[in-house]
C-alpha positions as CSV (number, residue, x, y, z in Angstrom):
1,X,89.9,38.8,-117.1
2,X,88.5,42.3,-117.1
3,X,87.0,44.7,-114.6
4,X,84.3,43.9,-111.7
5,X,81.1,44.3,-113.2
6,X,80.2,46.8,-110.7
7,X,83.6,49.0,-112.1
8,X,82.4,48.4,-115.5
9,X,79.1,49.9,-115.1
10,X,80.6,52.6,-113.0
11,X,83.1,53.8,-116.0
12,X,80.1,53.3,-118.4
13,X,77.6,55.9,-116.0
14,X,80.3,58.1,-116.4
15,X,81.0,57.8,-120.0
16,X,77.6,58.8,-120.6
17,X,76.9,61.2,-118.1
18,X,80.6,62.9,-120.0
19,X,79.2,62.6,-123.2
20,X,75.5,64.7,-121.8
21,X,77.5,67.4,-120.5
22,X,79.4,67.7,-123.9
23,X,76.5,67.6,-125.7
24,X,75.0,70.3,-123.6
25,X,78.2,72.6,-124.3
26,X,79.0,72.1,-127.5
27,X,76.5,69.3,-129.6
28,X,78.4,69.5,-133.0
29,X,81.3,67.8,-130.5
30,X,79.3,65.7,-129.4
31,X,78.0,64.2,-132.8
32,X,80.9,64.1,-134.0
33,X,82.2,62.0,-131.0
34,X,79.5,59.5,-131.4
35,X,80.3,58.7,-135.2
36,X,83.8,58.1,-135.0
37,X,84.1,56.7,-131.9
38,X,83.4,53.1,-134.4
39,X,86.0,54.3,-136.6
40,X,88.1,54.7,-134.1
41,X,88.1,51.9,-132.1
42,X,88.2,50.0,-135.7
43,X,91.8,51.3,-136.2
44,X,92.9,50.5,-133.0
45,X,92.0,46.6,-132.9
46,X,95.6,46.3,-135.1
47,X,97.3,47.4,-132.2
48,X,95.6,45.8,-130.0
49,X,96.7,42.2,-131.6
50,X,100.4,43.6,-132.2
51,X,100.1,44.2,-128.1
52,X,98.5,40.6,-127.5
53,X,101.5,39.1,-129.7
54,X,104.4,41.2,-127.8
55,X,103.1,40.0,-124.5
56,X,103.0,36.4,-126.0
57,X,106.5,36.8,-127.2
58,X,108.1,38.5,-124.0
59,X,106.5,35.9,-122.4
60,X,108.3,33.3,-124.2
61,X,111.5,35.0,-123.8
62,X,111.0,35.4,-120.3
63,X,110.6,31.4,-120.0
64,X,113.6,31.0,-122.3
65,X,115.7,33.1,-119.9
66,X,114.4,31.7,-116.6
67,X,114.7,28.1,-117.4
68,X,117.9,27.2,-116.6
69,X,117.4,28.5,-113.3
70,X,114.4,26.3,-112.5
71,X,115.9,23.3,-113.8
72,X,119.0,23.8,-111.2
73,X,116.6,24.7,-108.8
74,X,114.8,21.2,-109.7
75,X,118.0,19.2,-109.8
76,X,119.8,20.7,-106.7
77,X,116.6,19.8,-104.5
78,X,116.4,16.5,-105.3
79,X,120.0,16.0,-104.8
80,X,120.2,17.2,-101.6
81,X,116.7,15.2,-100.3
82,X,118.7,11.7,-101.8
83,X,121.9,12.6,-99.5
């Protein structure tokens, strides 16, 4: 799930309106911005999947270490609705 649209757009506006004023100061910059910003977001898509499998993983672990606790939880209600 990502942003709102309207939040999306928003950071999008200013992105651009950023990259104008840069361009207006110093263009070189601003060039040089616009062709790496692929190269750059191409090196950063293996950490994004290293980040997608920690939060898989501590989210295993996290269901590992909370699941003795739910099954007493499970067990101990019923027991006391039989009595």
């Amino acid at each position: 799930m990502g942003p709102p649209a309207g939040e999306l757009s928003m950071k999008t506006g200013l992105l651009i309106v950023a990259w104008c004023v840069l361009f207006v100061l110093c263009w070189p910059l601003a060039l040089l911005a616009l062709v790496l910003w692929p190269l750059v977001w191409l090196l950063s898509l293996p950490l994004r999947l290293v980040s997608i499998t920690l939060d898989a993983v501590f989210a295993l672990l996290k269901a590992l270490l909370f699941l003795p606790a739910r099954l007493l939880k499970a067990g101990g209600g019923s027991a006391r609705r039989a009595v």
